[in-house]
N, C-alpha and C positions, 0 to 999 in steps of 0.2 A: 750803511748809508740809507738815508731815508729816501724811497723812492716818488719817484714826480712827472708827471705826462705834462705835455703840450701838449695842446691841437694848432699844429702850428697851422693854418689856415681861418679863413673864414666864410660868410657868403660870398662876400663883395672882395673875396681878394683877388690883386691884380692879376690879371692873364699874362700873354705876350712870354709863355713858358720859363717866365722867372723863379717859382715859388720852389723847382727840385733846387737849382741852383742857390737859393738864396740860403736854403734850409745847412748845403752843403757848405756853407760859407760860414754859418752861425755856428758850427756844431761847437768848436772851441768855446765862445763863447757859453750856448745851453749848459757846455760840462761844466763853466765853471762856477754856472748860479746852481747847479743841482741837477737838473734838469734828466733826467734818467731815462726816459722814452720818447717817442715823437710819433704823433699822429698824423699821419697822412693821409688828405682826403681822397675819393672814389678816383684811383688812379686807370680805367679803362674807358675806353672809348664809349661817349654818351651820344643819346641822338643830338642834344647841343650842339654836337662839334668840341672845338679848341673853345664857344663861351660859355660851358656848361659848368656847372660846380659839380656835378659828378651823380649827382643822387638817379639821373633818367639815363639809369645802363643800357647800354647797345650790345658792345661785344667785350663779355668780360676777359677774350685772351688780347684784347688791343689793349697794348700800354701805352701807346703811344709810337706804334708801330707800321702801319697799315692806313690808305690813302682810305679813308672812310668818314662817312657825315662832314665832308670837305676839307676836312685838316689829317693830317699826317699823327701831330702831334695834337696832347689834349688840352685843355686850359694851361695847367702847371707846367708841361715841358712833353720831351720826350721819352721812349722806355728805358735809353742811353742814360737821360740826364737823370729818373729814376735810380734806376739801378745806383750811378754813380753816387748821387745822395746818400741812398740805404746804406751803400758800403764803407760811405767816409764819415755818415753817423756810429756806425756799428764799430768802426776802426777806433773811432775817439771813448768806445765805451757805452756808446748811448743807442739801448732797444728801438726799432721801429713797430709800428703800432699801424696795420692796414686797414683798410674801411672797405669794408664787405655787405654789399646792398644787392641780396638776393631774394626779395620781398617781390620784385616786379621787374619788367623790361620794358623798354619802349622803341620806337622807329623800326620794326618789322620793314621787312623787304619787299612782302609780297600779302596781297587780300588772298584771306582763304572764305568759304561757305560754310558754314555748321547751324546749329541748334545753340538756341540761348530764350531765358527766359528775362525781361525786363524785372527788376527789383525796386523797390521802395528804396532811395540811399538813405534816409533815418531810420527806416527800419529792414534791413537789407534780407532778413527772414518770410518778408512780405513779397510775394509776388504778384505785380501789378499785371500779367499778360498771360498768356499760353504759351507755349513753348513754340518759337518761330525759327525760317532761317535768317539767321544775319551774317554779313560780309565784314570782316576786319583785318586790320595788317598783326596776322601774329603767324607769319613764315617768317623765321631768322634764316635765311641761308648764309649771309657772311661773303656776301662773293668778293670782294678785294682781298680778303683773307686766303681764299683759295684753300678753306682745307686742312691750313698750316695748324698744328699743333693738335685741333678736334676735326674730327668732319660730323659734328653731331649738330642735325637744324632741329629748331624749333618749331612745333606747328599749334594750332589750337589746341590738343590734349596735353600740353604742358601748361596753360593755364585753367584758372578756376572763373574767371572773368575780364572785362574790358570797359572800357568808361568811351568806346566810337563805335558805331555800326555804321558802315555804306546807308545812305540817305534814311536815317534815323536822327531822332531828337538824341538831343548829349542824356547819358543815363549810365547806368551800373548795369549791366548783362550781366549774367551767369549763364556759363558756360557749363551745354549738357556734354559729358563724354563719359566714359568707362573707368574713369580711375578713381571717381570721387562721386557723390551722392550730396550735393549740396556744398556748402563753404566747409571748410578747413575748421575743424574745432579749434577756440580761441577761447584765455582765460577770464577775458573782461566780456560781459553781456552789451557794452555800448554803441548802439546803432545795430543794437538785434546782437548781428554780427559783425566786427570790424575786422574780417581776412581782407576784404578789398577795402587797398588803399587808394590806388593810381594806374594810370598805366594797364599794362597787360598784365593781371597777378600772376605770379607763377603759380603753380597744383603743387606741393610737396609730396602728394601723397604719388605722384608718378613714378613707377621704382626708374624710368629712365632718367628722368632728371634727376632723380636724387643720385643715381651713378656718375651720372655727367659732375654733379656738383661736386660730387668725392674728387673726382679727376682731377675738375678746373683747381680743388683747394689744393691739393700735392703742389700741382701744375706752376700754380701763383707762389707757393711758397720759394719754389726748386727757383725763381727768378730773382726775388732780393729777399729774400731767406729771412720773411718777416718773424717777429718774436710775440707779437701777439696781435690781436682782431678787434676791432670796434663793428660791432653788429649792428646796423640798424634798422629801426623797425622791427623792431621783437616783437612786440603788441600786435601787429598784424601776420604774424607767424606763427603756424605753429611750434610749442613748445617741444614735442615730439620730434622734430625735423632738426631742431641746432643740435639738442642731445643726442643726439646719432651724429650730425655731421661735424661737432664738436670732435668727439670721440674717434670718430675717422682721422680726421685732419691730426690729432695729438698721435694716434697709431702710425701711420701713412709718414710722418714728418721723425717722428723717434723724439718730441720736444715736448714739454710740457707748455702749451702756448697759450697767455693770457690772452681771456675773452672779458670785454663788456661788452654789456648791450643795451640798446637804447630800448626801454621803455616808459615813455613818459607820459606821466598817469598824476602830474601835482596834487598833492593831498590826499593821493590814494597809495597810501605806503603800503596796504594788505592785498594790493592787487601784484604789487614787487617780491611781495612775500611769498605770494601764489606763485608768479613765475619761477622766483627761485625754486619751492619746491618741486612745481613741475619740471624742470628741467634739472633734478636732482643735483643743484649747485656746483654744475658746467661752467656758470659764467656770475661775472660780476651784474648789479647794473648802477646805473648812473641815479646822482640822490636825487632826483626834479624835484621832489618835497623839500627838501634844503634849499635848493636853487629859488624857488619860490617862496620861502621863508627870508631870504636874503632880500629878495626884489620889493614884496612888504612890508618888511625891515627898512630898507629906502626908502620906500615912498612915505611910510609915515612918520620919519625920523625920532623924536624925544618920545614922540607918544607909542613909540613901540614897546614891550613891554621883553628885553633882551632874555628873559631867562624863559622864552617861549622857542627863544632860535633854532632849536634843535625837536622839539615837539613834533610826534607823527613822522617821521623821518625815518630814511634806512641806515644813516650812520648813528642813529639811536638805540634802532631794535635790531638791526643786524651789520654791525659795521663790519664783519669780515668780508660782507661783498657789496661796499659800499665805493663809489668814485664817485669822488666828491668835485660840483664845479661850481664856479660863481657864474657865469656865462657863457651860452656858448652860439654857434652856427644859427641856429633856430632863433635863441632868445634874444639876438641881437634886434636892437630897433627896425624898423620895417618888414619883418618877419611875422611869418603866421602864428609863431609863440612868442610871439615879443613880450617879452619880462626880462627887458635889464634893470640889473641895480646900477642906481645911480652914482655918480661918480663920487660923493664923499664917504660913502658906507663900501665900497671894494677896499679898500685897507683892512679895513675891522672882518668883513669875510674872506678875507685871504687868510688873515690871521687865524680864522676859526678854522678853514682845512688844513693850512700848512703847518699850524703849531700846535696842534692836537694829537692824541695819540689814534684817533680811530679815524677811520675813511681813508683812500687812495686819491689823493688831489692833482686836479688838471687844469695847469694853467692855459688862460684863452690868450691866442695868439695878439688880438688886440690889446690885451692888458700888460701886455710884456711891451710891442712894438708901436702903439698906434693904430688906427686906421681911418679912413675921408672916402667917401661912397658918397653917390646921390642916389634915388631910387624912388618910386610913386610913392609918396602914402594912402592911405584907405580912400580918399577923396580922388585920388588918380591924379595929385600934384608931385612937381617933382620936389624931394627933401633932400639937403645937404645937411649929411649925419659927420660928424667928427668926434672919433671916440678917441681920448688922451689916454695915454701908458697909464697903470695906474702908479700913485703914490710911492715913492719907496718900494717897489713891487722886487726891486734887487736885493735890497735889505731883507725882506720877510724872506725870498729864498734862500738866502745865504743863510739868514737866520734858520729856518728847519736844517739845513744841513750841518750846522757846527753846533746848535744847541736843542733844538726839540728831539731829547732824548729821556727816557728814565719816568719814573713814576710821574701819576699827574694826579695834578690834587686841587680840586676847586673854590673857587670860590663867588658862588652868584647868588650875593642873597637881595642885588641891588637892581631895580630895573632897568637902572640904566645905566649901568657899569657891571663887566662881565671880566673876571681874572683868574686867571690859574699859573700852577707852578708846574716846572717840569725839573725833576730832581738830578737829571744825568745819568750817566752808566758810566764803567769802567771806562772807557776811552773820550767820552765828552761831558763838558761840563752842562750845566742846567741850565734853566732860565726863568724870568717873570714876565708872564702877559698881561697885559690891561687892557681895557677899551672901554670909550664910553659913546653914548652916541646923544651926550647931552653935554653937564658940564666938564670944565675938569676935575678929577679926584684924584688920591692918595690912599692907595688902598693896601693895608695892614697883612702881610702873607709871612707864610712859614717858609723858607728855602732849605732849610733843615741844618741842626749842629756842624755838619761836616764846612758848612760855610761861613761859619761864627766866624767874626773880624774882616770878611773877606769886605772888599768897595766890587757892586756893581755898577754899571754905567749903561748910559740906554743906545740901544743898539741902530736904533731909528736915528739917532740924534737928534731929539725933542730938546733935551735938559743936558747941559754944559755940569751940572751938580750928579755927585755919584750918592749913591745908597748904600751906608754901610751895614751889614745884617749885624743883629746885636748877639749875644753871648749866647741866648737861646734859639735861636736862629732865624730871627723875624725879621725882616723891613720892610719899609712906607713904600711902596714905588707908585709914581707919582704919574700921569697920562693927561696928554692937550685935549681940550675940550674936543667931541665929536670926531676922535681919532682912536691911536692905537699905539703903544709903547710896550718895547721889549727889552731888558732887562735882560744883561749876562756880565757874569764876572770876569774883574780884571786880568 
């Protein structure tokens, strides 16, 4: 079986603790487009409360547990409705996939006093002041918690810095303590330094927190007995800190548990390359160089030049630790990485992760189901986004699961028509792809002897007319203008 993630979430998905149960409700369904894993977003209590999307963590042992940041329960639901999800995913066959956002914390309980030096944030290597005292909320004590589970608080020498001082201008502090000599070494030189992102940074180099963190992973596993991790914010982490707590978590748990991790660097596929090898190939990461090949692939429709789509890219130079997505959380419209592709080019890059033999493909929860948000845009107006399911989005998953299998063999010698074959294996038959993002064409492919006489039919349901391979194993298969047809035998 060819394996396939959802992010079944998004920014703007609904609250009012629907998203565990809806998920629990879909799982039949997911199993029977393909659908192999589910991503679920920061399932612990955020300073937001119940309308936080999860990224500004408070107390990673509240799942939804504990009367904290005024709700009980988190955006998505409760640890009940949690749990109960993971287990009726996992029952029907289909991995869950956690989102682990241990980059920073926010909403501290209590002002502590210390030493911090103001920083340049363009150049965060730059220090703009002398070393002063400043007041900030970074005591986690957890009091609604009471204890349960950890009794380990948080105080300023677990982080590295803070973006609030007590009656200071907003700025980036660095935090002077004992565990660390400046920021956290990072593989990208941008903004000096980019360890600080938001929030209170956590220090990794703390051996306390880094035991704490060992703990909470065990800890979080032992509750819906996830199967693998969605990391984010790798780029402001060090690389030294997952490949340890990586390696813990795989020890600790007795599982081999899939990681990606976010970091996203468009255009800079040698900076992906770096963290891989820093982190001696622990974790996947996500293609943002595809993803933004895809989104300029849209925008500039005909005049795009299709046999570029995959240029500079990690499912190019390194696809064993590629996941591959069309869209995702961030890139959605109103978003600080907003780079969606637009709505007539997601068929033709669906087609390019799902029917391909390289990269690990994640479908966006919007593109399966919908989604309607409102929210500012850059002017501070409000915008009503409606993003439609994509195309056929059920056809191309069916389609990788019953036929993107077996050799693949290409054919792009066109700019604007891009096709390959996939030959099959012992248990499934093959296929033909096409796309074009201009006119229609018919485009001349090998399917190989073993299919001589066979009629394919298109799988899309474009063309009522089948393609019979000829004696030597060739047919025309034929693609609607500015789309995408797939091709499998009768």
């Amino acid at each position: 079986m060819n394996a396939t993630i959802i992010q079944f979430f998004h920014w703007y998905s609904e609250g009012d603790c629907k998203l565990y149960d809806e998920a629990a409700k879909a799982a039949d369904y997911l199993k029977e487009l393909g659908i192999s894993a589910v991503w679920f977003p920061p399932a612990y209590k955020a300073n937001g409360g119940g309308y936080s999307v999860g990224y500004d963590p408070y107390d990673l042992y509240d799942l939804g547990e504990f009367d904290q940041k005024g709700t009980i329960p988190t955006k998505y639901g409760t640890k009940e409705q949690y749990v109960n999800a993971c287990k009726t995913l996992q029952e029907s066959g289909i991995s869950v996939i956690a989102d682990i956002v241990l980059n920073h914390k926010a909403g501290g309980d209590e002002k502590e006093k210390f030493h911090a030096v103001k920083v340049n944030p363009e150049n965060r290597q730059e220090n703009i002041s002398e070393p002063f005292e400043i007041e900030s909320y970074t005591k986690f004590t957890f009091p609604n918690r009471e204890k349960k589970y950890s009794d380990f608080e948080w105080n300023f020498t677990c982080f590295s810095g803070v973006d609030y001082a007590e009656g200071q201008e907003d700025g980036i502090y660095q935090i002077i303590h004992d565990f660390g000599d400046g920021w956290e070494e990072m593989i990208d030189t941008e903004k000096g330094n980019y360890d600080y992102l938001m929030y209170n940074d956590i220090d990794h180099r703390n051996p306390f927190v880094r035991e704490e963190l060992d703990k909470w992973g065990k800890w979080y596993h032992d509750q819906i007995h996830f199967d693998g991790v969605r990391l984010d914010a790798v780029k402001h982490q060090s690389p030294v800190f997952y490949k340890e707590w990586l390696y813990k978590l795989r020890e600790n748990t007795a599982k081999n548990i899939f990681a990606v991790g976010e970091y996203w660097a468009p255009g800079e596929v040698n900076l992906l390359q770096d963290y891989i090898n820093a982190t001696e190939g622990c974790m996947s990461l996500f293609d943002s160089s595809l993803q933004q090949n895809f989104h300029i692939a849209s925008k500039e429709g005909a005049d795009y030049d299709l046999r570029k789509i995959f240029d500079e890219t990690l499912t190019l130079l390194n696809p064993a630790f590629s996941v591959t997505v069309v869209d995702n959380h961030d890139t959605q419209p109103l978003q600080a990485l907003e780079a969606p592709v637009e709505k007539w080019f997601k068929p033709l890059a669906y087609a390019l992760i799902l029917l391909r033999e390289n990269g690990y493909p994640c479908v966006f929860y919007p593109d399966l189901f919908g989604a309607h948000y409102t929210d500012k845009d850059k002017e501070g107006n409000d915008q009503e986004i409606f993003l439609d399911k994509v195309e056929k989005i059920e056809e191309l998953l069916k389609a990788r699961q019953q036929f993107a299998y077996g050799a693949q063999k290409d054919y792009f010698e066109d700019a604007n028509c891009l096709a390959w074959t996939r030959e099959g294996d012992d248990e499934h038959a093959g296929c033909a792809v096409v796309l074009s993002n201009k006119d229609a064409y018919e485009k001349p492919m090998e399917m190989g002897e073993k299919y001589s006489g066979k009629q394919f039919y298109d799988f899309m349901g474009w063309f009522p007319e089948k393609v019979t391979i000829d004696e030597n194993g060739w047919g025309n298969f034929p693609v609607p203008a500015g789309n995408v047809s797939v091709w499998v035998p009768e």
